[in-house]
TORDREN-516965 format. One record per residue: residue number from 1; x, y, z of N, C-alpha, C, CB in turn; residue in one letter. Coordinates in steps of 0.02 Angstrom, whole numbers. Each point is the difference from the previous one (the first is absolute). Last residue first. Glycine has a CB too. Layout:
<nodes>
(NUM,(X,Y,Z),(X,Y,Z),(X,Y,Z),(X,Y,Z),'A'),
...
</nodes>
This chain:
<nodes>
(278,(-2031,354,4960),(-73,55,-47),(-72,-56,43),(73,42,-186),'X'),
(277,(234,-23,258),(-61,-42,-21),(-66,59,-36),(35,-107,118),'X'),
(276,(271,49,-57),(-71,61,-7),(-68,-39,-25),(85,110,-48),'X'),
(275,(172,-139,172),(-38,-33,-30),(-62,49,-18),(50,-108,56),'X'),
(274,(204,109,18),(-51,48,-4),(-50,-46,-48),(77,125,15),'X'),
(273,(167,-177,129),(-46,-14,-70),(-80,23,25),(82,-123,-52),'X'),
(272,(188,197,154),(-79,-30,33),(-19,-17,-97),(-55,105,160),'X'),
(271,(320,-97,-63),(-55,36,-44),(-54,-50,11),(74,63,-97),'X'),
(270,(152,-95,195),(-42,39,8),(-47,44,-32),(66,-25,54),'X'),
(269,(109,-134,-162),(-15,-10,71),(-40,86,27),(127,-109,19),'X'),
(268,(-144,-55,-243),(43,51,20),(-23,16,73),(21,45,-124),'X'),
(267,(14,-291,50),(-61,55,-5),(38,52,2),(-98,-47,57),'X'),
(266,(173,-193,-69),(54,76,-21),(-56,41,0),(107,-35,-87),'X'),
(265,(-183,-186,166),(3,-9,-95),(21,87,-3),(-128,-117,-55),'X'),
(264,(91,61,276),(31,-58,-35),(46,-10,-61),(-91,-21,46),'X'),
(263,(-63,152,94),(82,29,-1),(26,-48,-37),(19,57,111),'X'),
(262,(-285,-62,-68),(32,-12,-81),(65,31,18),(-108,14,-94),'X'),
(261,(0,3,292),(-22,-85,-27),(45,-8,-65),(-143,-4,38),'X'),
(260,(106,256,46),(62,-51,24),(27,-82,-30),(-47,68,102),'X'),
(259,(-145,122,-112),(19,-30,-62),(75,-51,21),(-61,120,-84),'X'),
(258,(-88,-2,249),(-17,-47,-36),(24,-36,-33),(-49,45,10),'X'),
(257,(153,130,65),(-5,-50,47),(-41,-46,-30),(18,68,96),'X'),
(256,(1,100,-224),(43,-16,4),(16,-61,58),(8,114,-60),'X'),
(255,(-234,-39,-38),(45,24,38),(59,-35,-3),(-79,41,62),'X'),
(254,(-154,0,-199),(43,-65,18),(65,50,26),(-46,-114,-105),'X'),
(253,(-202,235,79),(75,-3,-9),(19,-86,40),(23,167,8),'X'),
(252,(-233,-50,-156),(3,-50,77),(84,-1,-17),(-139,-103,22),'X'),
(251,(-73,264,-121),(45,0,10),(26,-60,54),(-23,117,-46),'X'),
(250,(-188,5,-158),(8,-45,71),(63,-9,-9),(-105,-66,23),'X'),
(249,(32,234,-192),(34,-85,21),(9,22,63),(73,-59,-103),'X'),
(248,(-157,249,-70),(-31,-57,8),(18,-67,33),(-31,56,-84),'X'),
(247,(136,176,81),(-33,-30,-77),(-5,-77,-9),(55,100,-57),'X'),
(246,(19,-3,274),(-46,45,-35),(-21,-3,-72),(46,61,79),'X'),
(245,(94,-192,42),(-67,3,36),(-35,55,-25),(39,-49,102),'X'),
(244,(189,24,-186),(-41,-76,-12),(-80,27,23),(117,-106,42),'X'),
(243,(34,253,20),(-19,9,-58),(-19,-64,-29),(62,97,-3),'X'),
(242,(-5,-77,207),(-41,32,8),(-27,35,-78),(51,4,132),'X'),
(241,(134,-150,-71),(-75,-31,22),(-31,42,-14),(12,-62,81),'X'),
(240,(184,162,-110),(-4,-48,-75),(-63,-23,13),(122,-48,-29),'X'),
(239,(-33,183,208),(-45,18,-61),(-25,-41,-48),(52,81,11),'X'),
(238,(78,-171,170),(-64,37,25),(-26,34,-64),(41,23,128),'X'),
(237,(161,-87,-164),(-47,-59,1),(-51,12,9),(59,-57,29),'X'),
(236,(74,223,-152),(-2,-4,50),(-50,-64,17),(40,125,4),'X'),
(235,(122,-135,-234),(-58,34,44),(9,13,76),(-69,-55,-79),'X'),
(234,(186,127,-137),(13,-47,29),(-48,10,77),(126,-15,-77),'X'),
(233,(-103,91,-216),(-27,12,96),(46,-45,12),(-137,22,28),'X'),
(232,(129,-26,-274),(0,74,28),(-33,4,47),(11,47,-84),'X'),
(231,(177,-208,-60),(-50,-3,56),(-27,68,-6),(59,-84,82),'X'),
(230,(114,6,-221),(-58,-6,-36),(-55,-6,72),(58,-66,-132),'X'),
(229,(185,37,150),(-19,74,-22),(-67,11,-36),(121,15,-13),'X'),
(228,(-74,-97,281),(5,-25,-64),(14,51,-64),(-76,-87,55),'X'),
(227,(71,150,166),(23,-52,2),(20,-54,-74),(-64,33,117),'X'),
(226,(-54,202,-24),(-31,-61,13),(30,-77,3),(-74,78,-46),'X'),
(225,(179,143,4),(-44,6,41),(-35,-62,41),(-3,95,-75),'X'),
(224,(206,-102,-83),(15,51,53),(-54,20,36),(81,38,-62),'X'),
(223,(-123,-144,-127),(41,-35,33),(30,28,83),(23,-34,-134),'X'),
(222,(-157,167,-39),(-42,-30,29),(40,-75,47),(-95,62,-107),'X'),
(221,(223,94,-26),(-51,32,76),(-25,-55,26),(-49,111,-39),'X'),
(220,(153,-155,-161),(52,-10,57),(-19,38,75),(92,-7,-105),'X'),
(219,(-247,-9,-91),(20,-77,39),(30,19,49),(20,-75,-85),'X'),
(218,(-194,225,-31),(49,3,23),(42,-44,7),(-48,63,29),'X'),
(217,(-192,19,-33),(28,-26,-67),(58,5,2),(-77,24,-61),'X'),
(216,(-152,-13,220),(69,23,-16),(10,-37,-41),(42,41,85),'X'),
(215,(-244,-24,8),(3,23,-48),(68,-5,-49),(-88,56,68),'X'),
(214,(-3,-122,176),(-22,-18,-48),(17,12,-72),(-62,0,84),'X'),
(213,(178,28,154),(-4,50,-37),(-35,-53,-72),(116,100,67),'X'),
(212,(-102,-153,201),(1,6,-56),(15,50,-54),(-52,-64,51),'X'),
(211,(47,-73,224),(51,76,-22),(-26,-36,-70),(140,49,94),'X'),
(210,(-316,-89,120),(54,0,-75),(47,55,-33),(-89,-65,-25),'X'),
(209,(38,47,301),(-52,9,-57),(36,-44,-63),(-49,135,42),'X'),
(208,(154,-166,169),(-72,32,38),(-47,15,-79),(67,81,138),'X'),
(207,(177,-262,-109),(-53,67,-25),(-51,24,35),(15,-36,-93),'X'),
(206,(89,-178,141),(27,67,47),(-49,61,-41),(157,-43,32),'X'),
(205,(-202,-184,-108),(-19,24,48),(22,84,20),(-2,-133,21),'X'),
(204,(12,34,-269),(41,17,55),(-31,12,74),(64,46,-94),'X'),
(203,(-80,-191,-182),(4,61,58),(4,-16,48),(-49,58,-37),'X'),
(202,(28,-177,-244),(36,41,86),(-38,26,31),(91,34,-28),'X'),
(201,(-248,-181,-58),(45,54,-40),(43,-11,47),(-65,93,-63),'X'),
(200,(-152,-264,-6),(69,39,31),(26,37,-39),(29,-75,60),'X'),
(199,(-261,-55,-59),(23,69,-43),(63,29,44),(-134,37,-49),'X'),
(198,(-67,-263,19),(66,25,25),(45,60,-33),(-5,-117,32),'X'),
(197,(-294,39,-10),(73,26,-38),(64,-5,52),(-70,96,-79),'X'),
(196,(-188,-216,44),(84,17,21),(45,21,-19),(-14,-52,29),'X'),
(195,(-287,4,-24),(71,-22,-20),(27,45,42),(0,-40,-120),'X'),
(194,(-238,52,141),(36,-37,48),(64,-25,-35),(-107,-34,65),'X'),
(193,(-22,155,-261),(-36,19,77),(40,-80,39),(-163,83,-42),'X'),
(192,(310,-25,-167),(-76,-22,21),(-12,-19,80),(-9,-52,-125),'X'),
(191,(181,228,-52),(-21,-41,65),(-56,-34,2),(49,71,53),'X'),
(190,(9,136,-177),(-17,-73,-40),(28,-66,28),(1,67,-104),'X'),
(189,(-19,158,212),(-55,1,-16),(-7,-60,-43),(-10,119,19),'X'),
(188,(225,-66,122),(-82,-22,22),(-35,-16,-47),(-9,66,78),'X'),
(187,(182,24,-182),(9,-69,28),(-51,-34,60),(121,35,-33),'X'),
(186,(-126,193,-61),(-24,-51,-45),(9,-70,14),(17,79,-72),'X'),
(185,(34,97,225),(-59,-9,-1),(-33,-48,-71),(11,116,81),'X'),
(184,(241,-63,-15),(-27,-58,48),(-77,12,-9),(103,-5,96),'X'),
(183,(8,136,-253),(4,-76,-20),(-22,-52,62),(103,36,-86),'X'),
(182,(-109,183,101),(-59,12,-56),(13,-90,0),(5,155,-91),'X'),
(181,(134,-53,232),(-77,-8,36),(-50,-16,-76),(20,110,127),'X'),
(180,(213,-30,-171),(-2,-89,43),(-81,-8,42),(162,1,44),'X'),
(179,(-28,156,-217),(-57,8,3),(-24,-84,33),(-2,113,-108),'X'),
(178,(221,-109,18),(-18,110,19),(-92,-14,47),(67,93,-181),'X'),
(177,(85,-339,166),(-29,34,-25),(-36,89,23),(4,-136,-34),'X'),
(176,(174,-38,131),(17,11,-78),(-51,47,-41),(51,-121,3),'X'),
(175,(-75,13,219),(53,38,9),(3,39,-92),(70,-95,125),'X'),
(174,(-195,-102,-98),(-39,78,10),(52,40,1),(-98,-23,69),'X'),
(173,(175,-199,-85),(-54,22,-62),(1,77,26),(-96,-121,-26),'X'),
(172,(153,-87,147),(32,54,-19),(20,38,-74),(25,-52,102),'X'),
(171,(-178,-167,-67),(46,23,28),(79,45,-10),(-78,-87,27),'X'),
(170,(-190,-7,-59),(24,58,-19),(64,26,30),(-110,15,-22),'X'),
(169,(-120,-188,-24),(81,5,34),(37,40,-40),(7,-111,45),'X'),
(168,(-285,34,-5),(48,34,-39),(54,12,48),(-80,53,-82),'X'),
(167,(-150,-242,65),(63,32,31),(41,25,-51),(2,-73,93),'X'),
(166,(-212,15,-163),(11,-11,69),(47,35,43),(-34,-92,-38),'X'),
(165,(-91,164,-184),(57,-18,40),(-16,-25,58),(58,75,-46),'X'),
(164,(-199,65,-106),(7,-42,-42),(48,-41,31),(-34,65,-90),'X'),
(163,(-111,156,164),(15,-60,20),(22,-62,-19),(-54,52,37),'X'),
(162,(8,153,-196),(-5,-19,76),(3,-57,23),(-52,74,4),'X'),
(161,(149,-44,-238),(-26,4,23),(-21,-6,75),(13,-6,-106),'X'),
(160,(209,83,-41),(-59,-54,11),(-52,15,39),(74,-75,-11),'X'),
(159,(102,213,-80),(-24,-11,-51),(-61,-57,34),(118,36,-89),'X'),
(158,(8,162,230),(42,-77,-31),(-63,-21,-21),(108,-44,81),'X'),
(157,(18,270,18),(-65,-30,-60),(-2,-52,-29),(-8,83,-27),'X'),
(156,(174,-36,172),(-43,71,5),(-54,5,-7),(64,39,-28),'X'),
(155,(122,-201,-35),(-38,-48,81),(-37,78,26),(124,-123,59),'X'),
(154,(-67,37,-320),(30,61,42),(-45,-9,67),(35,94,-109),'X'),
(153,(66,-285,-77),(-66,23,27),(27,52,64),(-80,-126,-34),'X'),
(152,(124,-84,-201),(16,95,39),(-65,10,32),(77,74,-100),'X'),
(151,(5,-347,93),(-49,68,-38),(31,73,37),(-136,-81,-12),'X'),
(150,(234,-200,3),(2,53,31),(-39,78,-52),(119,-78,72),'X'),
(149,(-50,-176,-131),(-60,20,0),(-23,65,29),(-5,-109,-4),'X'),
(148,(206,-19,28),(23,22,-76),(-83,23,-17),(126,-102,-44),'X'),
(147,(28,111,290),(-56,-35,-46),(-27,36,-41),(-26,-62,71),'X'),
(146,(253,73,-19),(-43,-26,66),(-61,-46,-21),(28,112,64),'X'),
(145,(95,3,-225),(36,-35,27),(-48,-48,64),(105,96,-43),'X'),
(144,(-147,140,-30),(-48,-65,-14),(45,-63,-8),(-92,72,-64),'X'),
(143,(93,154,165),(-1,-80,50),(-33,-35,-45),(-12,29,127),'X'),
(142,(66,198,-221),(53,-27,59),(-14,-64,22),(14,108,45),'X'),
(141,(-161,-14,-194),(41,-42,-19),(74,-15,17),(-80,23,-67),'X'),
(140,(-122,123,143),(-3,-83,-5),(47,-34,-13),(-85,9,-30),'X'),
(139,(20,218,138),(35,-7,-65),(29,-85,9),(39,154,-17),'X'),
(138,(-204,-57,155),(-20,48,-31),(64,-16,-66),(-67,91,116),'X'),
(137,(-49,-305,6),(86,56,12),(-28,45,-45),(126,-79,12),'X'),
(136,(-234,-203,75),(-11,106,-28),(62,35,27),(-146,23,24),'X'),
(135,(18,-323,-16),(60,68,-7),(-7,50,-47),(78,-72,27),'X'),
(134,(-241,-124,107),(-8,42,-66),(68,37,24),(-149,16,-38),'X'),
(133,(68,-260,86),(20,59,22),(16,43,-57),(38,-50,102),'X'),
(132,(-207,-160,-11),(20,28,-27),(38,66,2),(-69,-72,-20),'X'),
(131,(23,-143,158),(-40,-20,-55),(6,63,-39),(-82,-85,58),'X'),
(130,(273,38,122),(-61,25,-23),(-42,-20,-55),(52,72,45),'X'),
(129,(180,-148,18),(-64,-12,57),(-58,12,-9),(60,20,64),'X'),
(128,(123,4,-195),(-10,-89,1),(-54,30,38),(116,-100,2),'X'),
(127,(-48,305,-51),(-33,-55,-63),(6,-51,1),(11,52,-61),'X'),
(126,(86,65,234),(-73,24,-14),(-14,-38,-47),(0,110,27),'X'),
(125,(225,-146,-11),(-25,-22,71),(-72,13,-24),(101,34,99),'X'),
(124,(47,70,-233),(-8,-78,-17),(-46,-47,57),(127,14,-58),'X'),
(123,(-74,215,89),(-54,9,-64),(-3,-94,-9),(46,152,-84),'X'),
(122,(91,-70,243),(-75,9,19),(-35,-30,-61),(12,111,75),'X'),
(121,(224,-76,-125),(-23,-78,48),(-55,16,16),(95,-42,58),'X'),
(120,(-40,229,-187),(-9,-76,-43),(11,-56,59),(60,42,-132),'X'),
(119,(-182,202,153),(78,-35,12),(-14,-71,-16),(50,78,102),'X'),
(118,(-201,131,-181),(-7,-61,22),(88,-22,12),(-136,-25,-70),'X'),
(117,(-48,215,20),(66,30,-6),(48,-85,32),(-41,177,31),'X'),
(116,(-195,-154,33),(9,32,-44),(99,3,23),(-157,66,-23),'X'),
(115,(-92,-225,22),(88,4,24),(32,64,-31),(19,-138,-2),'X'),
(114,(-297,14,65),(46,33,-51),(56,35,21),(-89,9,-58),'X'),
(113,(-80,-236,63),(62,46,40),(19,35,-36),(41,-63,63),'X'),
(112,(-256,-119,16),(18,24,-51),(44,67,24),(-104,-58,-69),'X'),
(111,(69,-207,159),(-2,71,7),(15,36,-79),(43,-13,139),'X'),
(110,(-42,-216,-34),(-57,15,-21),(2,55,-8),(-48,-70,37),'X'),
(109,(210,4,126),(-14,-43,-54),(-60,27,-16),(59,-103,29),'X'),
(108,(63,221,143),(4,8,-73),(-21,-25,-58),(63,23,48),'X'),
(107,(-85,37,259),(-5,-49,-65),(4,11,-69),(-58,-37,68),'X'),
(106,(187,134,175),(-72,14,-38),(21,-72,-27),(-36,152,-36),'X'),
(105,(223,-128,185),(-75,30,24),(-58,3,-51),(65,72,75),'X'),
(104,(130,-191,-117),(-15,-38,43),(-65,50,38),(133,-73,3),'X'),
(103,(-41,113,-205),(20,-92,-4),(-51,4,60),(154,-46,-41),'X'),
(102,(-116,265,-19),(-57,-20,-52),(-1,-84,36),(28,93,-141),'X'),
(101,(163,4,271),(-84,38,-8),(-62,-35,-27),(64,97,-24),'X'),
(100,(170,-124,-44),(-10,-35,38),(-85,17,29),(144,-12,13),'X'),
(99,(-63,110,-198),(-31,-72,-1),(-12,-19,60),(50,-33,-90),'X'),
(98,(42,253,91),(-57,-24,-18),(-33,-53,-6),(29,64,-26),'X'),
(97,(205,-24,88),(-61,3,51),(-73,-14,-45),(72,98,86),'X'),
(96,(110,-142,-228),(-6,-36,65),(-51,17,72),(120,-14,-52),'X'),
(95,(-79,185,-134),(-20,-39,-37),(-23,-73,80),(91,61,-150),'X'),
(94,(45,133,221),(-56,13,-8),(-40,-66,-23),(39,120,-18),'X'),
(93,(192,-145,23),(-23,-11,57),(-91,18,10),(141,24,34),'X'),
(92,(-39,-112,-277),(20,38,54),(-38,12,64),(48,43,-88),'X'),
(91,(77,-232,-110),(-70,49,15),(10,25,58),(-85,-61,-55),'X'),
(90,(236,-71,-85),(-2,76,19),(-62,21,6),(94,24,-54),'X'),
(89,(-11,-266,40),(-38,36,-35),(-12,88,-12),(-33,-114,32),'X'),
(88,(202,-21,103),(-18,-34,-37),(-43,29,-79),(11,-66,124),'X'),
(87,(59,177,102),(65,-6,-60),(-19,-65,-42),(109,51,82),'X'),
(86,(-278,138,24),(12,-55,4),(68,-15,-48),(-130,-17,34),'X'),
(85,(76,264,107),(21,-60,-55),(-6,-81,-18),(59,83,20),'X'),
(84,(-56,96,166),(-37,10,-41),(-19,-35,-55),(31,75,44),'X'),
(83,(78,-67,197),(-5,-54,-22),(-61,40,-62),(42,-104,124),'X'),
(82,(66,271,14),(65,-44,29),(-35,-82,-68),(28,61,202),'X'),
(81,(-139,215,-243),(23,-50,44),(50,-28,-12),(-86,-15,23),'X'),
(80,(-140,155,-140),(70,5,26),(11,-48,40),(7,105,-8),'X'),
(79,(-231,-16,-80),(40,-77,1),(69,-17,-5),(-88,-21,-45),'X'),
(78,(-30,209,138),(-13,8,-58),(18,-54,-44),(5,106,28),'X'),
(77,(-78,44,177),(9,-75,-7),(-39,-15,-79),(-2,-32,154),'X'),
(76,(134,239,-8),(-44,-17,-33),(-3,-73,-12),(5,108,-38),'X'),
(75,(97,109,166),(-22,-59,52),(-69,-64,-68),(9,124,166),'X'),
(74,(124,108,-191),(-76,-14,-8),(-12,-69,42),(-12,59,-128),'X'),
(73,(231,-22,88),(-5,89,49),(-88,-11,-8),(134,117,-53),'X'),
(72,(-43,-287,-102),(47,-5,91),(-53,63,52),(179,-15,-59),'X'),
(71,(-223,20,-202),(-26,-63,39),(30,-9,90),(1,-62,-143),'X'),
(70,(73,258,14),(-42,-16,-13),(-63,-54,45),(89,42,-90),'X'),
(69,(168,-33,62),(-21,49,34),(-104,4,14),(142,60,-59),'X'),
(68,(-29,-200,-80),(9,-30,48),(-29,48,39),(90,-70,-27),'X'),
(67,(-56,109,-216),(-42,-21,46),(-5,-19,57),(-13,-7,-70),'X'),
(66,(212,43,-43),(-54,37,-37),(-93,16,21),(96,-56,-84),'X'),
(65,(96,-134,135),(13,66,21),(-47,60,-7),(100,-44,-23),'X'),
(64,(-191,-203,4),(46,15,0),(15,89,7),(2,-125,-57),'X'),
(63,(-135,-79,210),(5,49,-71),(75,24,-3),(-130,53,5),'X'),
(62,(83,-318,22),(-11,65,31),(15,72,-45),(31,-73,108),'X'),
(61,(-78,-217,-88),(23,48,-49),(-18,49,54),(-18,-44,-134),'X'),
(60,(116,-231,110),(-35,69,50),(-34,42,-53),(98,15,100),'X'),
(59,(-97,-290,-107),(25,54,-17),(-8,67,20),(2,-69,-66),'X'),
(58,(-50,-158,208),(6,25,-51),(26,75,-38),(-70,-90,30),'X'),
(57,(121,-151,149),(-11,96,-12),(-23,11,-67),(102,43,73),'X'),
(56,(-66,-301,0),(5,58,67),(-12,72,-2),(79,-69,27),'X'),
(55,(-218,-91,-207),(74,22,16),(6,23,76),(18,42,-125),'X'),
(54,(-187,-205,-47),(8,34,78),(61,28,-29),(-53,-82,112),'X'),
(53,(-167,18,-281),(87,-17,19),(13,57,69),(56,-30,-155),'X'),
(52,(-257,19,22),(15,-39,30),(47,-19,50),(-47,0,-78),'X'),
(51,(-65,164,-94),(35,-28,-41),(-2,-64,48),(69,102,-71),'X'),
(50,(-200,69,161),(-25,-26,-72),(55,-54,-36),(-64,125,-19),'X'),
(49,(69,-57,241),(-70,-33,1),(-3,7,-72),(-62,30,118),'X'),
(48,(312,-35,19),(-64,52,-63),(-62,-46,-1),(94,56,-105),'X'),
(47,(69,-65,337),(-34,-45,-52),(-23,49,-72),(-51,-86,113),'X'),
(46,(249,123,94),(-44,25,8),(-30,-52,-93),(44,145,111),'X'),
(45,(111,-287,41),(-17,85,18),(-67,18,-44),(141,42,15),'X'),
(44,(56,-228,-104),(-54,0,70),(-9,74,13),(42,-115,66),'X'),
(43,(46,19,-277),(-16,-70,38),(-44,31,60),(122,-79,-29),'X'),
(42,(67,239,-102),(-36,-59,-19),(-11,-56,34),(32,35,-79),'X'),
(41,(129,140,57),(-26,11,59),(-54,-30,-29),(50,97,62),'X'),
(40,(108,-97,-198),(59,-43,41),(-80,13,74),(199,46,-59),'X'),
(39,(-239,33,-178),(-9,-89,17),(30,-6,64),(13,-53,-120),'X'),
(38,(-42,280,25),(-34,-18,59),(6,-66,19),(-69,79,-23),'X'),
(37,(183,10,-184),(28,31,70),(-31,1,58),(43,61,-61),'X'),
(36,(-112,-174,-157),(34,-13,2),(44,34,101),(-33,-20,-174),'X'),
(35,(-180,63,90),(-15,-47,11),(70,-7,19),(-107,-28,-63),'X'),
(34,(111,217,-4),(-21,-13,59),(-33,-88,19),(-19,146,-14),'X'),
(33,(84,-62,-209),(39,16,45),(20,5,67),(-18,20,-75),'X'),
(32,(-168,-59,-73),(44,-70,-10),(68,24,52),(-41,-43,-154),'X'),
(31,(-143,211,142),(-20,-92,18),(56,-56,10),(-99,20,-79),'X'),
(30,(135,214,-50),(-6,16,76),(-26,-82,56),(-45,155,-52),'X'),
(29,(51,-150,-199),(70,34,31),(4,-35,68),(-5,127,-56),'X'),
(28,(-212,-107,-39),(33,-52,5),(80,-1,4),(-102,-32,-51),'X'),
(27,(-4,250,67),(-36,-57,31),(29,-75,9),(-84,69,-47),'X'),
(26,(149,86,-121),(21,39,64),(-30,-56,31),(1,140,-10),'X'),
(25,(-73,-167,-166),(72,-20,-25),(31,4,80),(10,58,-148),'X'),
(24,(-242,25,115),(16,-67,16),(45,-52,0),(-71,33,-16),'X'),
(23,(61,216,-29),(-20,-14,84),(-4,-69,-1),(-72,104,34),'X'),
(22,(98,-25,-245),(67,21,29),(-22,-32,71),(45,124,-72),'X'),
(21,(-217,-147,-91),(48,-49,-8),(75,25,51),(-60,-30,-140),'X'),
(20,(-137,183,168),(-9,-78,-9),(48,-64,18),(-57,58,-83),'X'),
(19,(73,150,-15),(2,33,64),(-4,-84,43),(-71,152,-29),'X'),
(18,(49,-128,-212),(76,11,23),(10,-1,70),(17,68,-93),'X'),
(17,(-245,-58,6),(35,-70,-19),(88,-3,32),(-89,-2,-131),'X'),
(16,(-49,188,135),(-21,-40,51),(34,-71,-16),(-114,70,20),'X'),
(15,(172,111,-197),(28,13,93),(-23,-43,51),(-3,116,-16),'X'),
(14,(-84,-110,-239),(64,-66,12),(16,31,87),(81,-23,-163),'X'),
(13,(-205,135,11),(-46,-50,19),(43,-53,23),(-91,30,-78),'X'),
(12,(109,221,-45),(19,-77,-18),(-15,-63,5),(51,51,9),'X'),
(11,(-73,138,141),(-36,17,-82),(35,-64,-46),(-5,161,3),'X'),
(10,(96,-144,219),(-71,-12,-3),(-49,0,-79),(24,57,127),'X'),
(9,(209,2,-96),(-1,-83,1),(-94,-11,16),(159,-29,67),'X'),
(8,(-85,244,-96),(8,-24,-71),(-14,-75,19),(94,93,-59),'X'),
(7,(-99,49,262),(-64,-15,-30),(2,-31,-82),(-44,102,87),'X'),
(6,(238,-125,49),(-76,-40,46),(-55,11,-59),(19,43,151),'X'),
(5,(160,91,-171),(30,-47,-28),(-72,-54,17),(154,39,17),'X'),
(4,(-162,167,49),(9,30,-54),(-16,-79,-21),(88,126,5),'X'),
(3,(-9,-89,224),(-108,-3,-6),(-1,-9,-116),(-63,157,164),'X'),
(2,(291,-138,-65),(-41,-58,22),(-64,6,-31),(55,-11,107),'X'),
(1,(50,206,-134),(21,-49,-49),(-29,-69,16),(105,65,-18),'X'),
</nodes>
């Protein structure tokens, strides 16, 4: 009956709009409410590098029942935690590492960027810095809120030309796609020779391989496997490199000890940033 109702609202042309307008009702809900129940820990501790504002803690999130098993028993790093949340802006612990990264290890000004599937504090951040960013989602009109220029684009077979990018960011993206080597070799290939991709996913040291099932069509499995219900793996780190390096990218891990400098601004705490180069 769900899938039934989705596809009349799809044929209609109104479900992305609905889908849209509910998550940003939810959203700003969720902002003003936490602005309000974080004011009393306001002023000092950990900084958001996009909105500004300090609190002593930020918002948690952890998994929930349904999943926990999952993510816990995989040892996964999956942006779970004690400070996820900005209670100002709600940007999140992933989103915050990245910039921090882009701010203080690479250069952005002059760059050309293509963003796929774009979180709206990054997305606002990239388009002051960059001289141009292109947004893509195989179904667009989830983030066009975000940005109202955002193109369909399937990251399998993606429509541009070789080397047309400086830097592509792709965060936590792949997990999502059946056929994830087809999309980390297009994301090389419209790379330009010495760019950057940032391409995080979960995963899991402890693993010895990937647990996937590419194909599945399941949620409350695929919740119960991978964690999410629209995931189909959860990687092994050692593998995940080894599928970067084989369709085409140089590899330089930012380590968690590295990444220490940015505890500042609520990083998620122990996850390396996988930089990939061509």
């Amino acid at each position: 009956m769900k899938e039934l109702v989705k596809n009349v609202l799809r044929g209609l042309h109104i479900y992305h709009p609905l889908q849209s307008g509910y998550r940003g009702i939810i959203t700003l809900l969720l902002i003003n409410y936490y602005r309000i129940t974080y004011f009393k820990y306001k002023g000092t501790g950990f900084s958001c590098n996009f909105c500004g504002i300090c609190y002593e803690r930020f918002v948690p999130e952890f998994p929930s029942m349904n999943i926990e098993q999952a993510i816990n028993s995989n040892e996964v790093i999956a942006g779970f935690g004690e400070n996820v949340y900005c209670p100002n802006c709600r940007s999140k612990n992933r989103e915050r590492l990245i910039r921090a990264v882009l701010e203080n290890e690479l250069a952005i000004e002059g760059k050309k960027i293509l963003h796929f599937s774009p979180e709206i504090n990054l997305s606002k951040y990239l388009k002051i810095k960059a001289k141009e960013v292109l947004s893509i989602d195989l179904e667009p009109e989830f983030y066009r809120p975000i940005d109202k220029e955002i193109i369909k684009a399937d990251a399998t077979k993606l429509q541009f030309d070789s080397e047309s990018f400086d830097i592509v960011i792709a965060n936590h993206i792949l997990e999502h796609i059946p056929e994830d080597e087809k999309a980390i070799s297009e994301m090389c290939r419209v790379l330009k020779r010495g760019g950057l991709a940032i391409l995080q996913v979960p995963y899991s040291e402890k693993l010895k391989s990937t647990i996937e099932e590419p194909f599945i069509n399941d949620p409350q499995r695929q919740e119960s496997l991978f964690g999410q219900k629209d995931h189909v793996r959860i990687y092994a780190l050692f593998d995940y490199l080894e599928r970067l390096k084989r369709n085409g990218f140089m590899v330089k891990i930012l380590s968690p000890e590295h990444l220490q400098a940015y505890k500042k601004y609520a990083i998620q705490e122990k996850e390396s940033v996988i930089l990939c180069f061509k």
